[in-house]
N, C-alpha and C positions, 0 to 999 in steps of 0.2 A: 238278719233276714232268715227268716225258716226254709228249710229245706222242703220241698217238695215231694214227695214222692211222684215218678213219671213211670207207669206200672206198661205200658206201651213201650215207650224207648228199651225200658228193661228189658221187655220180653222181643223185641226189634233184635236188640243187641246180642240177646242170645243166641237168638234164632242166627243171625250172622257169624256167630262163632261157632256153632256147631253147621254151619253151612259150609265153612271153612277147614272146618276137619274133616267132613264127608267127604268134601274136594281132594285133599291133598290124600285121603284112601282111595278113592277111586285112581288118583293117580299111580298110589304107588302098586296096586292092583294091576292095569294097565300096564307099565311098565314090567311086571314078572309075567303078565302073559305075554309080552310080547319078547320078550327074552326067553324065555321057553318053545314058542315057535322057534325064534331065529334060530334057537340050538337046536331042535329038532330038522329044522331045515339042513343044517350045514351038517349035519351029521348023517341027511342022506347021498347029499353030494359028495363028491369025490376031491376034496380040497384039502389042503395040506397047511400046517398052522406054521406061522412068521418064520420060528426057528428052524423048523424043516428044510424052507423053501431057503435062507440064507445059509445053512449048509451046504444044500447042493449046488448054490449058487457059487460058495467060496469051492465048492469043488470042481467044479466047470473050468473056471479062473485059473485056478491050477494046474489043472490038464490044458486047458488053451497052450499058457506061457510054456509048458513041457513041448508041446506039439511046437509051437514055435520056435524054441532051442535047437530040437534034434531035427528039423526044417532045415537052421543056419549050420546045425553040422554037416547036416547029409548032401547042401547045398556045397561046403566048403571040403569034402571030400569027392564029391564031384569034380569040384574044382582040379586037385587033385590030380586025380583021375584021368581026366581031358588035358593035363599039362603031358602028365607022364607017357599021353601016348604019341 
């Protein structure tokens, strides 16, 4: 059976795969503007990045459990205290 030539589907088919690629640039176009906002946003705001924010977190934490030691000491030298008088 001979081959055909289908000069339509060809140029159909083209036209669909270079519709395809314009797509997925506009996409990735799209995507760096809107990542160039979001950074221009956050960087007028006042916000602080992950590891910042769990530093001072584990630092807090730390100071809590100290505060709460020298609480049971100063409580149990009260104690102490109120015996001795």
């Amino acid at each position: 059976m001979p081959q055909t030539r289908r000069p339509i589907l060809d140029d159909m088919a083209r036209l669909m795969t270079d519709a395809a690629g314009l797509a997925q640039g506009v996409r990735r176009e799209a995507e760096t503007i809107a990542r160039t906002q979001m950074e221009r946003l956050l960087s007028t705001m006042d916000v602080v990045t992950r590891e910042e924010f769990e530093a001072v977190r584990d630092m807090a934490i730390l100071a809590r459990e100290e505060n709460e030691r020298l609480e049971a000491r100063l409580s149990a030298l009260e104690a102490k205290l109120g015996a001795a008088d």
